[in-house]
C-alpha positions in Angstrom: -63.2 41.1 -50.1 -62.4 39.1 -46.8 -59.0 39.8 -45.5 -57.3 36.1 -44.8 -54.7 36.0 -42.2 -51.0 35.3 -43.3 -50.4 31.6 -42.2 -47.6 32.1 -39.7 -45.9 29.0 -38.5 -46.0 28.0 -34.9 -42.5 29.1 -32.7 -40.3 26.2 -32.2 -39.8 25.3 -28.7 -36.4 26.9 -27.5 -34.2 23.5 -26.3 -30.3 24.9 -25.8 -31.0 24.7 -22.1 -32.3 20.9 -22.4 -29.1 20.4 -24.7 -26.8 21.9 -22.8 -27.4 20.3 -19.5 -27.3 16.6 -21.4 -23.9 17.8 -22.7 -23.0 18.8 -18.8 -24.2 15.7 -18.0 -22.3 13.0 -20.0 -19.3 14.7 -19.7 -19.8 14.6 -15.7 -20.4 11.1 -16.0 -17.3 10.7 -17.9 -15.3 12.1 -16.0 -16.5 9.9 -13.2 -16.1 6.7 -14.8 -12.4 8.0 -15.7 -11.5 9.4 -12.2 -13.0 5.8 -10.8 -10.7 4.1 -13.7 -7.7 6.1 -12.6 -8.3 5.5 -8.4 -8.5 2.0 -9.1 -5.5 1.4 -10.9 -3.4 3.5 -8.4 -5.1 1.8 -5.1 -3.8 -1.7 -7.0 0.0 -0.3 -8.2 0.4 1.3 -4.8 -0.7 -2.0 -3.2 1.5 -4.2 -5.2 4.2 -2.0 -4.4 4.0 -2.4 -0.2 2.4 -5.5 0.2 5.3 -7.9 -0.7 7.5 -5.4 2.1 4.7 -6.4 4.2 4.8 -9.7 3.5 7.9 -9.8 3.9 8.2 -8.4 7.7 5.1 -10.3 8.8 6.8 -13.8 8.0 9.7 -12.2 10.0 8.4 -11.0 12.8 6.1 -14.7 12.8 9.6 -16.5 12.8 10.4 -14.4 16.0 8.0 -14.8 17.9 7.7 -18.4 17.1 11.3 -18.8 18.1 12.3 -19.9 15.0 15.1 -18.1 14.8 17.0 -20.2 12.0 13.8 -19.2 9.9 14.5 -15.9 10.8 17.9 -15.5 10.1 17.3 -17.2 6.4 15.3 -14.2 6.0 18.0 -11.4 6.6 19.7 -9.1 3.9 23.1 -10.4 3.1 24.9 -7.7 4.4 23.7 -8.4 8.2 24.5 -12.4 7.6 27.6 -11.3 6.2 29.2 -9.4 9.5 26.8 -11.8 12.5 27.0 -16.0 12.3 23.2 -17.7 12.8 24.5 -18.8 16.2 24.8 -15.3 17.4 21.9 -14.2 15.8 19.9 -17.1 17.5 21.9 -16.4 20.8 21.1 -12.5 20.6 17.1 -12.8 20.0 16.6 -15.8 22.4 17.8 -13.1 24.9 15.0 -10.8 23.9 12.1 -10.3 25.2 9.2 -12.6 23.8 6.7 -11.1 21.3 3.2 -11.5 22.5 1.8 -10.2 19.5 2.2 -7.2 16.8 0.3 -5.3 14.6 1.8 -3.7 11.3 1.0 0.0 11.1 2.8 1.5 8.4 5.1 0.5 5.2 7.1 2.8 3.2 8.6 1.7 -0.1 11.2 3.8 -1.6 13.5 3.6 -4.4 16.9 5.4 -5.0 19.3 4.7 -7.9 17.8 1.6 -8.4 17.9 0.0 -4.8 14.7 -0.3 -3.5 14.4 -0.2 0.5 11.1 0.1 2.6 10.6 0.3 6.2 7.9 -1.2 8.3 6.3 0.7 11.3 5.4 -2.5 13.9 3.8 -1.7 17.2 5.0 -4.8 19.3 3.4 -5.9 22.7 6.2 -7.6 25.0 4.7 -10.6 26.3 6.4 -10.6 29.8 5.6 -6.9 30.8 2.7 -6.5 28.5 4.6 -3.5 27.3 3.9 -1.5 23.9 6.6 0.1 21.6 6.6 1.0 18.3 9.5 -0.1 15.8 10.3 0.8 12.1 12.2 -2.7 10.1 14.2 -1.9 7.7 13.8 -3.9 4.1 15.8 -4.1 1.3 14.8 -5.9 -2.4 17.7 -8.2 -2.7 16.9 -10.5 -5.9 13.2 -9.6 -6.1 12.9 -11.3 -2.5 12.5 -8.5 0.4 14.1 -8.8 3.0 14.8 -7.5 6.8 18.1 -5.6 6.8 18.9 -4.1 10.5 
């Protein structure tokens, strides 16, 4: 009598590891794609948000230096063309100093109770004295227009 072996089949290869680090994996990637998703759409709400305020000073602050100052004035809050006349306003920043040129630094956009406001951090260069100062503008959403409100 020959003594036949007992057919044993062959181990299966052990895969969890393989299997668990595809899991890992996709759900990395997933979570990429989402976090990109959700930076994206807050870069673009924030940006909506402060770049009408911006807007809003730059075309200001270009009426000024330009010396258009009736442009200027059409672009004040109510309240401050309620209490000063265009002819004093004209008479007041023709006194100024000129504005060389400016660069916009900062804008803050804030709402309270309903009344959105934002301020506008301008560094100015004087064009007489070449001098440099920094100056917040105060905005204010009046109608869905912003506008400069000192």
């Amino acid at each position: 009598m020959t003594y036949e072996p007992m057919m044993v089949p062959a181990p299966r290869p052990n895969r969890t590891l393989r299997t668990v680090l595809i899991v890992v994996g996709a759900l990395l990637a997933l979570c990429c794609v989402v976090g990109t998703c959700v930076g994206l759409w807050l870069y673009r709400s924030v940006k909506d948000t402060v770049e009408p305020a911006r807007m809003a000073a730059t075309a200001y602050l270009d009426d000024v230096q330009a010396g258009n100052y009736a442009g200027a004035y059409g672009r004040l809050c109510d309240r401050v063309r309620d209490t000063m006349p265009q002819e004093d306003f004209a008479r007041i920043q023709s006194a100024q100093l000129k504005i060389s040129s400016y660069e916009i630094t900062g804008v803050n956009v804030n709402s309270y109770n309903g009344r959105v406001t934002g301020t506008v951090q301008v560094e100015i260069v004087q064009a007489a004295t070449g001098a440099k100062f920094t100056q917040g503008v105060a905005l204010v959403k009046e109608d869905g227009d912003w506008r400069v409100c000192q």
